[in-house]
Chimera marker file (.cmm) of the C-alpha trace (Angstrom):
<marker_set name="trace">
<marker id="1" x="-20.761" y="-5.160" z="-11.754" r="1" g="1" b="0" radius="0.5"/>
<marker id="2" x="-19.890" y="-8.257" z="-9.603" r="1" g="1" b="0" radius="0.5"/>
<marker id="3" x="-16.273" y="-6.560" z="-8.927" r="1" g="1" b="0" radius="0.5"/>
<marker id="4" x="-17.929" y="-5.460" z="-5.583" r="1" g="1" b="0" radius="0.5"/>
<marker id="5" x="-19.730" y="-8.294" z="-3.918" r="1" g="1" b="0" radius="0.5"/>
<marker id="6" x="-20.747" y="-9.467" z="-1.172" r="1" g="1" b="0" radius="0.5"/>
<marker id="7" x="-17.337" y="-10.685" z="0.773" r="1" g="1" b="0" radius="0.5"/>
<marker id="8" x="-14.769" y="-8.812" z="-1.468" r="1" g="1" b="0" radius="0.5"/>
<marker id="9" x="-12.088" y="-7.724" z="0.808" r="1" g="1" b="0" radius="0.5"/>
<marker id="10" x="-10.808" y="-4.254" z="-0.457" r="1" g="1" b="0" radius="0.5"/>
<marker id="11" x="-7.255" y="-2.535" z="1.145" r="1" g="1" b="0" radius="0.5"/>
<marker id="12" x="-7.001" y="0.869" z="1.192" r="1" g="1" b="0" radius="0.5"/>
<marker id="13" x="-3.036" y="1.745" z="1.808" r="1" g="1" b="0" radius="0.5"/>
<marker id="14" x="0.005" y="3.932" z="1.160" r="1" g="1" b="0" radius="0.5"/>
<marker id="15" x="3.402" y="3.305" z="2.194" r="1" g="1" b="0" radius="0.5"/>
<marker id="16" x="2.812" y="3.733" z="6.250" r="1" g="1" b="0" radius="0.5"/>
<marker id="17" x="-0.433" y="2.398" z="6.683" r="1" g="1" b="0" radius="0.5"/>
<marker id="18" x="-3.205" y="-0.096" z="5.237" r="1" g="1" b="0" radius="0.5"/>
<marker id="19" x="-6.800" y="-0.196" z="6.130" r="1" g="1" b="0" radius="0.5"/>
<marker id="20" x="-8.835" y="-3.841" z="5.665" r="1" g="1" b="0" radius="0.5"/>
<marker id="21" x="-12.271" y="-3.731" z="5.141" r="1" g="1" b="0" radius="0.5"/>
<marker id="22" x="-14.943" y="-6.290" z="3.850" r="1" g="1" b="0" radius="0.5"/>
<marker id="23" x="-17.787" y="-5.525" z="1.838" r="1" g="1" b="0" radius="0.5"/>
<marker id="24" x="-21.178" y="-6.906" z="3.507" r="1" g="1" b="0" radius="0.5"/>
<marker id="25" x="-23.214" y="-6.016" z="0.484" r="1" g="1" b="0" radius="0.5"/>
<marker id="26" x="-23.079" y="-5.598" z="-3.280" r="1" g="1" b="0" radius="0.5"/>
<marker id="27" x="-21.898" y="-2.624" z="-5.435" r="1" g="1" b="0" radius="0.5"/>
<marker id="28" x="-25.548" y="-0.807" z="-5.310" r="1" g="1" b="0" radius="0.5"/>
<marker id="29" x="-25.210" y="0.105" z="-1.992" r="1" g="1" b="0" radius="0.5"/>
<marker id="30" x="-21.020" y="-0.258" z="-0.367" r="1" g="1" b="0" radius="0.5"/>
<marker id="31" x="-21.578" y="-0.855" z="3.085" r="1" g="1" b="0" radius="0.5"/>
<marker id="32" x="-17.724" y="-1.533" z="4.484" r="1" g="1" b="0" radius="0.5"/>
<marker id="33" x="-16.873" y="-3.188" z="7.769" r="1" g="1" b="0" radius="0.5"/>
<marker id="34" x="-13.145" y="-2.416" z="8.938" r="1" g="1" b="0" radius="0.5"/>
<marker id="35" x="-11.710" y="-5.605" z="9.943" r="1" g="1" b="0" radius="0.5"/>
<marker id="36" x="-7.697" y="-4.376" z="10.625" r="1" g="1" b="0" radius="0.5"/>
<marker id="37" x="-5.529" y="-2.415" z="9.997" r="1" g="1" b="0" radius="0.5"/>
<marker id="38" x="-1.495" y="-1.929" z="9.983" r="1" g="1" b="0" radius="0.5"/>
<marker id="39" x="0.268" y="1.161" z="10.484" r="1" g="1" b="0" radius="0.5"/>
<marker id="40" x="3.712" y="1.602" z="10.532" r="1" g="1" b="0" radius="0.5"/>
<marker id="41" x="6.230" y="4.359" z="12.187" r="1" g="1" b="0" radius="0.5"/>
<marker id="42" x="8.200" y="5.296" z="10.094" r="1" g="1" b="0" radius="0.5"/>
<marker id="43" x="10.037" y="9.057" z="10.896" r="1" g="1" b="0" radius="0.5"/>
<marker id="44" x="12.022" y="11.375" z="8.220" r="1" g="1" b="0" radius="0.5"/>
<marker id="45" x="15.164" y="9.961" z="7.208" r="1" g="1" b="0" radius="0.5"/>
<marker id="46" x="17.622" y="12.731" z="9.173" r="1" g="1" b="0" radius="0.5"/>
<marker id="47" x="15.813" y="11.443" z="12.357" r="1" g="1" b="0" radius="0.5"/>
<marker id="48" x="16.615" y="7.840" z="11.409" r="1" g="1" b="0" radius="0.5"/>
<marker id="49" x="19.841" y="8.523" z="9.989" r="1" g="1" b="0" radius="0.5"/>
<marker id="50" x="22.705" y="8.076" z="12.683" r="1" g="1" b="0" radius="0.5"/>
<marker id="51" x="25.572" y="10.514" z="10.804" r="1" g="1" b="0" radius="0.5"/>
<marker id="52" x="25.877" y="13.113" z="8.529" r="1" g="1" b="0" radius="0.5"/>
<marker id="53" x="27.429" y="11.907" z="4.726" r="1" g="1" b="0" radius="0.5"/>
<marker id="54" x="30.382" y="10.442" z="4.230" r="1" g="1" b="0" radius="0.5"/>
<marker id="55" x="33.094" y="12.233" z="2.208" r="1" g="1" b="0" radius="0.5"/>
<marker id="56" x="35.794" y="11.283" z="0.035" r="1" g="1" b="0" radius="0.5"/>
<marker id="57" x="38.657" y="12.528" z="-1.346" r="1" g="1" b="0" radius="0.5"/>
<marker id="58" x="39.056" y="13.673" z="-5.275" r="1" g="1" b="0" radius="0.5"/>
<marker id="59" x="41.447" y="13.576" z="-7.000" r="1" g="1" b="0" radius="0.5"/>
<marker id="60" x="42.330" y="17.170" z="-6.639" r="1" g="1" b="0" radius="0.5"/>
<marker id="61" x="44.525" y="18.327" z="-3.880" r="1" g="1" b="0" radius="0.5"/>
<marker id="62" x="42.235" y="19.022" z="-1.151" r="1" g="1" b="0" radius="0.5"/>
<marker id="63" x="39.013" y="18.519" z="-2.775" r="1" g="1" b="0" radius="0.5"/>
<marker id="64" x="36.658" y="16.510" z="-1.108" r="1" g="1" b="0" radius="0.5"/>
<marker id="65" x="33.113" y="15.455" z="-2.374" r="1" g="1" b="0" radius="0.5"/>
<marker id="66" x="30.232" y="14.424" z="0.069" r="1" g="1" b="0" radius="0.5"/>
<marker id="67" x="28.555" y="11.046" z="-1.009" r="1" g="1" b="0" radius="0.5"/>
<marker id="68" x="24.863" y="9.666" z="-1.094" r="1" g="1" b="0" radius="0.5"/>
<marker id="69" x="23.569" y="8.697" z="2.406" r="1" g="1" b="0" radius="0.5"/>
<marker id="70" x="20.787" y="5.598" z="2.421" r="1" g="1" b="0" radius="0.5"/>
<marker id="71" x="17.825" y="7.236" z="2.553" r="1" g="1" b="0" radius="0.5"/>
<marker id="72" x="16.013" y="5.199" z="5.206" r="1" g="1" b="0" radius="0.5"/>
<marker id="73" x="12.400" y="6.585" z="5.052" r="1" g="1" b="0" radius="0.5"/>
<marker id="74" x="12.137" y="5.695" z="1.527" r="1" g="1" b="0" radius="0.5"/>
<marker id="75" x="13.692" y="2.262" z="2.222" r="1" g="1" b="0" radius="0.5"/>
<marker id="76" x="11.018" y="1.556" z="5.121" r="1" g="1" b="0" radius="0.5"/>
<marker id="77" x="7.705" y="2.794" z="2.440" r="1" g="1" b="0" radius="0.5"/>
<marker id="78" x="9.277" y="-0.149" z="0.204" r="1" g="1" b="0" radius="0.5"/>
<marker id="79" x="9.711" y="-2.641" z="3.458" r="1" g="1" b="0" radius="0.5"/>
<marker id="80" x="5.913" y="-1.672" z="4.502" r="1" g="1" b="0" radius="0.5"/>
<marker id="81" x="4.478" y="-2.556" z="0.843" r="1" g="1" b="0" radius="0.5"/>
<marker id="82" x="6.474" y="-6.019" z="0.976" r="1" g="1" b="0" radius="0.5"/>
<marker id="83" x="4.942" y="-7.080" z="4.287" r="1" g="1" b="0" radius="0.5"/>
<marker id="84" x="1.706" y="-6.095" z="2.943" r="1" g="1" b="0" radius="0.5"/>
<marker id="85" x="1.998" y="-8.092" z="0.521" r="1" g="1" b="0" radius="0.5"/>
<marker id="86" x="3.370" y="-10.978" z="2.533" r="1" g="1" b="0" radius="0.5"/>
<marker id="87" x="0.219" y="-10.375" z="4.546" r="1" g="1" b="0" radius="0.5"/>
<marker id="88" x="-2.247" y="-10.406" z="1.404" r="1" g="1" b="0" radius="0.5"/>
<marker id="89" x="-0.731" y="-13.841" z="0.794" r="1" g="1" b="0" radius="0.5"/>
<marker id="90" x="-0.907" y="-15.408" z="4.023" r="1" g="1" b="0" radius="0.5"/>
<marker id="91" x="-4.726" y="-14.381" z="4.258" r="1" g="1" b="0" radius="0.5"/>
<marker id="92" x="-5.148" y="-15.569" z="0.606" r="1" g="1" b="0" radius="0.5"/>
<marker id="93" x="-3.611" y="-18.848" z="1.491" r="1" g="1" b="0" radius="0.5"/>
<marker id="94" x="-5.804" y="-19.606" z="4.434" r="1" g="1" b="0" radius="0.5"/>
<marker id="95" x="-9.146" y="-18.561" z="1.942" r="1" g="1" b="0" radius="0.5"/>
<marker id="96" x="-10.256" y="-15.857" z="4.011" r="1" g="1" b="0" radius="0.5"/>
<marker id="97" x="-10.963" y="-13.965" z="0.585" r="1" g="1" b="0" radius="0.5"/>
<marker id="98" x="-12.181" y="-14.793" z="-2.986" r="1" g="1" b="0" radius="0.5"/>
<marker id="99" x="-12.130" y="-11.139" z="-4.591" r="1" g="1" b="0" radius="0.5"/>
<marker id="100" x="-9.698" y="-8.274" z="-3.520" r="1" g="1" b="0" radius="0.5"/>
<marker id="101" x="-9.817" y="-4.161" z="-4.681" r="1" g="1" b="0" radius="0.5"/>
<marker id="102" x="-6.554" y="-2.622" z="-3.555" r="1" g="1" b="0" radius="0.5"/>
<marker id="103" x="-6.998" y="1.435" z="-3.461" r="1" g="1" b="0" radius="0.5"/>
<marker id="104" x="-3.346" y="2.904" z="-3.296" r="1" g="1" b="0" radius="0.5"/>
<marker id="105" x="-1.138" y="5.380" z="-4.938" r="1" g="1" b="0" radius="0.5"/>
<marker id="106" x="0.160" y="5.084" z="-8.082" r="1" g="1" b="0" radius="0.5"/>
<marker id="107" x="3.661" y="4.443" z="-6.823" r="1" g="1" b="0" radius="0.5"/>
<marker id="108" x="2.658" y="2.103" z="-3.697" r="1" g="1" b="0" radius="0.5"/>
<marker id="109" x="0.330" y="-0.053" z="-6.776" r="1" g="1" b="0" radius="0.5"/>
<marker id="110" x="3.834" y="-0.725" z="-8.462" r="1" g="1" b="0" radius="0.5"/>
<marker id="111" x="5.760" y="-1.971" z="-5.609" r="1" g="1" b="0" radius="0.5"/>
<marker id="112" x="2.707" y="-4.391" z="-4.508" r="1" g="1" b="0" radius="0.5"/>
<marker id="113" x="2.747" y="-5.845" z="-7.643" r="1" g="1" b="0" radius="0.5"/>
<marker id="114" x="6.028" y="-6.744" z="-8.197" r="1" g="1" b="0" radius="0.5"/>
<marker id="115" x="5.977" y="-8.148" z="-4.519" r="1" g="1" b="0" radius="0.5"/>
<marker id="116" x="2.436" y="-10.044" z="-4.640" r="1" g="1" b="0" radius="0.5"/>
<marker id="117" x="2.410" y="-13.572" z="-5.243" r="1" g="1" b="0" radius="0.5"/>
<marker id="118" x="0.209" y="-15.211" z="-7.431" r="1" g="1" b="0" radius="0.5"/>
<marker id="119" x="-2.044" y="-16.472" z="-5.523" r="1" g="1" b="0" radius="0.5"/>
<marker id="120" x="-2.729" y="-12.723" z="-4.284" r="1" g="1" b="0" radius="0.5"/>
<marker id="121" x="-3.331" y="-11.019" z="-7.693" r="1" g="1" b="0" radius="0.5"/>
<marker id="122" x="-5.225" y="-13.829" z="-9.274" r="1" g="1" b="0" radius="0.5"/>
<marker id="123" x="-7.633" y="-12.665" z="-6.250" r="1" g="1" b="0" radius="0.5"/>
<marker id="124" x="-7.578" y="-8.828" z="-7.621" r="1" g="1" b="0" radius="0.5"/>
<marker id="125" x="-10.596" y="-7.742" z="-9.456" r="1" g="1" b="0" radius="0.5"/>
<marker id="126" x="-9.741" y="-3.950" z="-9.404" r="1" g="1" b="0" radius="0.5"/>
<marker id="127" x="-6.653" y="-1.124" z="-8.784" r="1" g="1" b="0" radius="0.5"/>
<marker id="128" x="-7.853" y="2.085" z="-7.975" r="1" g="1" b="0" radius="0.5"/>
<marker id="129" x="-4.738" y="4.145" z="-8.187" r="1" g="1" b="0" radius="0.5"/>
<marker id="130" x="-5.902" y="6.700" z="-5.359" r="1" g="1" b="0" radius="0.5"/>
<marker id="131" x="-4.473" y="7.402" z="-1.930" r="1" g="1" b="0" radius="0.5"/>
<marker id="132" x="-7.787" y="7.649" z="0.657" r="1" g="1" b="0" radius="0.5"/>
<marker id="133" x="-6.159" y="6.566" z="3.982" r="1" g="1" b="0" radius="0.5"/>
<marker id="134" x="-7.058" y="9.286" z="5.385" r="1" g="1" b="0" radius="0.5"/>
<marker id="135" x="-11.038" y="9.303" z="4.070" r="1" g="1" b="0" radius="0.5"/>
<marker id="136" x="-13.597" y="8.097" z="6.406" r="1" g="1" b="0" radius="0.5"/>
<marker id="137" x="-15.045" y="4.711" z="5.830" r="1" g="1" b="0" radius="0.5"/>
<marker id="138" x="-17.980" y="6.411" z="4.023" r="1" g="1" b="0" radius="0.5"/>
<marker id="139" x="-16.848" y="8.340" z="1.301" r="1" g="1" b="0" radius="0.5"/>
<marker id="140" x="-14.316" y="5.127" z="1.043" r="1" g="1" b="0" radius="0.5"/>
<marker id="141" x="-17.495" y="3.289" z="0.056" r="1" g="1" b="0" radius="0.5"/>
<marker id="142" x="-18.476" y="6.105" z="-2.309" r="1" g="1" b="0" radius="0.5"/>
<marker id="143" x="-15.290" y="6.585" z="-4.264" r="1" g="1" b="0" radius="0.5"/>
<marker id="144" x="-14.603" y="2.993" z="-4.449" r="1" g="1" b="0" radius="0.5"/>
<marker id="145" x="-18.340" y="2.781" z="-6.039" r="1" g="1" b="0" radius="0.5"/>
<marker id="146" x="-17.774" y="5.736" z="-8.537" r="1" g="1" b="0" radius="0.5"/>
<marker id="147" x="-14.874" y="4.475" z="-9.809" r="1" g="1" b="0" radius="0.5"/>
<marker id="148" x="-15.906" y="0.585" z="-10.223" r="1" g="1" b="0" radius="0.5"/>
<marker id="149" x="-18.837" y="2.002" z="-12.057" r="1" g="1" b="0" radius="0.5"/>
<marker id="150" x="-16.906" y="4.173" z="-14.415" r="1" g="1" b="0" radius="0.5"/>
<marker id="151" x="-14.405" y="1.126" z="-15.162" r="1" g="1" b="0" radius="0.5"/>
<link id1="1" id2="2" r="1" g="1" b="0" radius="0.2"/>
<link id1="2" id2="3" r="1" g="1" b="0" radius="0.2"/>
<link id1="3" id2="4" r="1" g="1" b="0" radius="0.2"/>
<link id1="4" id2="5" r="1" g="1" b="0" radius="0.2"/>
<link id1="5" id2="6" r="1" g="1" b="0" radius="0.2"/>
<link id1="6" id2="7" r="1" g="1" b="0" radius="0.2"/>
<link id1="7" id2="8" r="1" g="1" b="0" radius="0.2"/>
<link id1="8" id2="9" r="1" g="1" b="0" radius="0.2"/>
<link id1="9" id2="10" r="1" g="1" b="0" radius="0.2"/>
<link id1="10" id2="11" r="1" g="1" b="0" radius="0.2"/>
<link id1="11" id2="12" r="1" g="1" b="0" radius="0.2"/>
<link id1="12" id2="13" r="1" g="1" b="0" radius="0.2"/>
<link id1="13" id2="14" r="1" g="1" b="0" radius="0.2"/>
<link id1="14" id2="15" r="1" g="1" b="0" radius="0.2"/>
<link id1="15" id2="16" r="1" g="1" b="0" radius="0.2"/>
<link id1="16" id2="17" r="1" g="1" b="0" radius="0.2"/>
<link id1="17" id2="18" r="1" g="1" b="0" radius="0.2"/>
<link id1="18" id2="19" r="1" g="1" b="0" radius="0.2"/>
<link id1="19" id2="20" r="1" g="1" b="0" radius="0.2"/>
<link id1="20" id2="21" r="1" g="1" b="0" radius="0.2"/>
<link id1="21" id2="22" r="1" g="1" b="0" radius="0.2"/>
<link id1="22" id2="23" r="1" g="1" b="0" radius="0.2"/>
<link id1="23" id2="24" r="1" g="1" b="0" radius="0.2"/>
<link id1="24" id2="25" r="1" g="1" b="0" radius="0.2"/>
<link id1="25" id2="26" r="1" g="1" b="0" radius="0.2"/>
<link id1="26" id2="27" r="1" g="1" b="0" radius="0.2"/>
<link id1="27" id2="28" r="1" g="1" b="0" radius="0.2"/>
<link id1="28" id2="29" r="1" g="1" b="0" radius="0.2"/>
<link id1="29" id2="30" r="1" g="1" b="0" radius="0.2"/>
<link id1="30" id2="31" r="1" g="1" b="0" radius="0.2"/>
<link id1="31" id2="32" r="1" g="1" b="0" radius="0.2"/>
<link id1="32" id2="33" r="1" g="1" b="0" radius="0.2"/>
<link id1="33" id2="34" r="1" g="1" b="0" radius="0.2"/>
<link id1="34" id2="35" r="1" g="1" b="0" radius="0.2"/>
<link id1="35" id2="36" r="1" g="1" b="0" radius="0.2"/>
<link id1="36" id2="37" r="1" g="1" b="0" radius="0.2"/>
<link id1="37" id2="38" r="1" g="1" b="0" radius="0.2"/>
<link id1="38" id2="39" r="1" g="1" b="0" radius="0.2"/>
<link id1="39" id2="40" r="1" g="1" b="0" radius="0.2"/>
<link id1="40" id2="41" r="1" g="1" b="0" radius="0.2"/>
<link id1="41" id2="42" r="1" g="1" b="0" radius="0.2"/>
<link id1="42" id2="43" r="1" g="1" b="0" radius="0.2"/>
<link id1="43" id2="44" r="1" g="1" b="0" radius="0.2"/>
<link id1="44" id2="45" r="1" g="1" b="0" radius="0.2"/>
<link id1="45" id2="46" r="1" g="1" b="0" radius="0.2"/>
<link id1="46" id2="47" r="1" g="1" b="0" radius="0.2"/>
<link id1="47" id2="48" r="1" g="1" b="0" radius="0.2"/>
<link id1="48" id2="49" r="1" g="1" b="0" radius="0.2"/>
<link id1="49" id2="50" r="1" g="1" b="0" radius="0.2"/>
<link id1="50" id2="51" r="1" g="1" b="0" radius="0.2"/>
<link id1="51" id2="52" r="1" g="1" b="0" radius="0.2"/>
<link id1="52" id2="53" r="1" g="1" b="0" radius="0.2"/>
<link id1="53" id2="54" r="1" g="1" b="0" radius="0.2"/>
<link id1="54" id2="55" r="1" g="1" b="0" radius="0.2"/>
<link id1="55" id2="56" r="1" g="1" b="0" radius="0.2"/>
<link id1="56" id2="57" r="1" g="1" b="0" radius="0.2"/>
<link id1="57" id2="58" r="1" g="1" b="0" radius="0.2"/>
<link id1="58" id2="59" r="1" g="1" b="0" radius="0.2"/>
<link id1="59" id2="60" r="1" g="1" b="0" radius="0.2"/>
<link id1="60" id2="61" r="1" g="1" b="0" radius="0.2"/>
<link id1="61" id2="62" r="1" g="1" b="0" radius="0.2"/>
<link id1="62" id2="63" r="1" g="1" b="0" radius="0.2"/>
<link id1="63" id2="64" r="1" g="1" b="0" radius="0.2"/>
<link id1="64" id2="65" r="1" g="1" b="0" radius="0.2"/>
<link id1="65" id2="66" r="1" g="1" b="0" radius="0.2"/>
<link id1="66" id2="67" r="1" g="1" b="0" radius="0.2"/>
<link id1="67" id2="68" r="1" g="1" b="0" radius="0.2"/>
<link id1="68" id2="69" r="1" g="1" b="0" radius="0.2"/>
<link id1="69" id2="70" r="1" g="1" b="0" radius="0.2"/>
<link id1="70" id2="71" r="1" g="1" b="0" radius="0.2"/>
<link id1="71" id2="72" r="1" g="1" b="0" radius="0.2"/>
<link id1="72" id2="73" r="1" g="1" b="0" radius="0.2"/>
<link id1="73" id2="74" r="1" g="1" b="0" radius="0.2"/>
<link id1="74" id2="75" r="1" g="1" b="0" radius="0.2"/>
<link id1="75" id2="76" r="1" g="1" b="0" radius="0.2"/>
<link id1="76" id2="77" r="1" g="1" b="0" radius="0.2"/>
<link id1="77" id2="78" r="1" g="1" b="0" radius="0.2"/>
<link id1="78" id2="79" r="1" g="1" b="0" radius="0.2"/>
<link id1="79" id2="80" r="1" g="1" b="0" radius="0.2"/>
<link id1="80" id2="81" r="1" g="1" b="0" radius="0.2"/>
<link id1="81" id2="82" r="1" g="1" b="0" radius="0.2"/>
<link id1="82" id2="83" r="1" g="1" b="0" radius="0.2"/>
<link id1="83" id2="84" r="1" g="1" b="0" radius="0.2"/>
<link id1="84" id2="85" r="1" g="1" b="0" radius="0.2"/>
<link id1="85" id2="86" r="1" g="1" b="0" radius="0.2"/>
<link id1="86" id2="87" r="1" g="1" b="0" radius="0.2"/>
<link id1="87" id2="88" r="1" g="1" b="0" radius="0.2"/>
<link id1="88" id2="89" r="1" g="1" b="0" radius="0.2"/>
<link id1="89" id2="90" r="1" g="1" b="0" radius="0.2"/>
<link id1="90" id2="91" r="1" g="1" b="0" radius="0.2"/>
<link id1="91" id2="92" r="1" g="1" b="0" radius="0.2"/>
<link id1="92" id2="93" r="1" g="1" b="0" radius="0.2"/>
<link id1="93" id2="94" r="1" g="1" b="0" radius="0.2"/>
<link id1="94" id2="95" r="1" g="1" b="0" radius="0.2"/>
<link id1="95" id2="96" r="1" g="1" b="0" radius="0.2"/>
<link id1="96" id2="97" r="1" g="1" b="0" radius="0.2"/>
<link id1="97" id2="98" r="1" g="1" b="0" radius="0.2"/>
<link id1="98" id2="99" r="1" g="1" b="0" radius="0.2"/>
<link id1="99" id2="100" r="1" g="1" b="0" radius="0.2"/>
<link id1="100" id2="101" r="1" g="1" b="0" radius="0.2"/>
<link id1="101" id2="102" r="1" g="1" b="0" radius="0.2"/>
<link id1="102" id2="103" r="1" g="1" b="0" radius="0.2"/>
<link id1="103" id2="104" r="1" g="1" b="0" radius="0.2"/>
<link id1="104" id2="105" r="1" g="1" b="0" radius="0.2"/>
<link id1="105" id2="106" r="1" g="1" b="0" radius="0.2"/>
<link id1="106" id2="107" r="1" g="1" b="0" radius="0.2"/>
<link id1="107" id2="108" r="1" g="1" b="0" radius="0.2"/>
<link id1="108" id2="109" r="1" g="1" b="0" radius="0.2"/>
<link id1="109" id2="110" r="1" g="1" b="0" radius="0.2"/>
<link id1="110" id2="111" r="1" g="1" b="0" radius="0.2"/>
<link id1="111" id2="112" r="1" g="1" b="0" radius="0.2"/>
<link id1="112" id2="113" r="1" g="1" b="0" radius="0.2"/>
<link id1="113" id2="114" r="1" g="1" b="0" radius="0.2"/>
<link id1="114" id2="115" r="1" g="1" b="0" radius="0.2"/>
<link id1="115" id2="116" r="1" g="1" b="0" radius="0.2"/>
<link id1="116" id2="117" r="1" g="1" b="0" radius="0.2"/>
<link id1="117" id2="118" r="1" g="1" b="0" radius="0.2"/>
<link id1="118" id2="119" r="1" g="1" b="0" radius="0.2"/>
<link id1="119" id2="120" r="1" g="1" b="0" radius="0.2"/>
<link id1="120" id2="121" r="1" g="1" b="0" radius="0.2"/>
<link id1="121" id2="122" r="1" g="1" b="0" radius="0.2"/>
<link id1="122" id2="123" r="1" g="1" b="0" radius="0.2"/>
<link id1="123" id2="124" r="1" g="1" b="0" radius="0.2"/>
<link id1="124" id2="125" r="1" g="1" b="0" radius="0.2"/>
<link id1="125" id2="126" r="1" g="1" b="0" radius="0.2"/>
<link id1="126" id2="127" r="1" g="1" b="0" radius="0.2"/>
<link id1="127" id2="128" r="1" g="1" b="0" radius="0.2"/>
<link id1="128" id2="129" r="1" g="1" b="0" radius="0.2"/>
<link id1="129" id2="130" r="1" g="1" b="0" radius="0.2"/>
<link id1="130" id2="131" r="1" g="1" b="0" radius="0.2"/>
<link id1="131" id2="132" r="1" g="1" b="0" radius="0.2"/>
<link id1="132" id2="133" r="1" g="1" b="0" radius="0.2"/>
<link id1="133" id2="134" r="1" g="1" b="0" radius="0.2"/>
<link id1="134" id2="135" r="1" g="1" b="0" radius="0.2"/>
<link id1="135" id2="136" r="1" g="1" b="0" radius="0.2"/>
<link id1="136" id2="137" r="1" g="1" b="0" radius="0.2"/>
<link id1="137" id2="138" r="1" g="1" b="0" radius="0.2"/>
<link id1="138" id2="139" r="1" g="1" b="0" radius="0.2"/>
<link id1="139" id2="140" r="1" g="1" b="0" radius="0.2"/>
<link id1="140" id2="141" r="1" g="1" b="0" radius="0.2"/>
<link id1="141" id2="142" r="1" g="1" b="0" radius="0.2"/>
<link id1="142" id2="143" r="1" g="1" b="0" radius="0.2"/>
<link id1="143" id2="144" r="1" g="1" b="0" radius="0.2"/>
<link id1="144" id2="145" r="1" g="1" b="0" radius="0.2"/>
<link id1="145" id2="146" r="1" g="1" b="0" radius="0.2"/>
<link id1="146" id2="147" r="1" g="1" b="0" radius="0.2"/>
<link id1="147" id2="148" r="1" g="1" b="0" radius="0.2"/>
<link id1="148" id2="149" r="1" g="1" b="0" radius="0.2"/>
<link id1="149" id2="150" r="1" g="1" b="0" radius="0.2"/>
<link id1="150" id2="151" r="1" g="1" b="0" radius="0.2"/>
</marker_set>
C-alpha cells in the first residue's frame, strides 16, 4: 500500500502530451496537485510530409512501383516519449522524486522503458498501462487508486 505516498510523483502521458502531478497524501484518499505538463504538436503525417512517394522503376518495361514515405507523425510519438524520458531523468537526478507511477498506453509504456535510464525506473513503483490524458485530475486520482489496490 505504500506505492502511493505522500510525495510520489505519478505521469500520466501518451505520445503528444504528459501530465505531472504529485501526490500530497497517501493511497486512502489521492489528492493530486498538477505541477507541469508538456504537450507537443505534432500534425498527421500528409501535413508534415513535404512530397508525395517516391517511385522507382521495375524491372519490367514501364512498370513503376511507389515506395514507403517516412511516416513523420509516428516518428515524432517516438521523439516525444524519448524527451520524456530525458526529462524523468533530469528531475530524478536533481532528487525532486523518490517514488514514480507512470499511467500510459500500452505502446507509449514500451518505448519509455527502453529509453529510461536507470536511475528513472529504479524510482518506478507502478505501470498502469491506461491512456487518461484526457480524464480530469479527479477520476485520475480514482483510477490510479483502483488499480494500485487491485495490484
Amino acid at each position: 500500500m505504500a506505492k502511493l505516498a505522500k510525495g510520489t510523483w505519478i505521469v500520466v502521458t501518451d505520445s503528444e502530451k504528459a501530465l505531472f502531478m504529485r501526490n500530497l497524501t497517501d493511497l486512502q484518499d489521492p489528492n493530486f496537485e498538477v505541477t507541469g505538463s508538456e504537450e507537443q504538436d505534432n500534425p498527421s503525417d500528409r501535413e508534415q510530409s513535404a512530397n508525395r512517394p517516391g517511385r522507382k522503376q521495375d524491372s519490367g518495361v514501364q512498370q513503376r512501383s511507389a515506395m514507403d514515405d517516412t511516416d513523420w507523425h509516428e516518428l515524432a510519438k517516438d521523439r516525444f516519449a524519448k524527451d520524456l524520458s530525458d526529462l524523468l531523468y533530469k528531475e530524478a537526478h536533481q532528487g525532486h522524486f523518490d517514488k514514480l507511477i507512470i499511467v500510459a498506453s500500452p505502446q507509449v509504456l514500451g518505448v519509455l522503458r527502453d529509453e529510461m535510464h536507470s536511475e528513472v525506473t529504479s524510482k518506478i513503483v507502478a505501470e498502469i498501462p491506461k491512456t487518461l490524458t484526457n480524464h480530469p485530475v479527479g477520476e485520475i486520482e480514482k483510477i490510479v487508486k483502483d488499480a494500485l489496490e487491485a495490484a
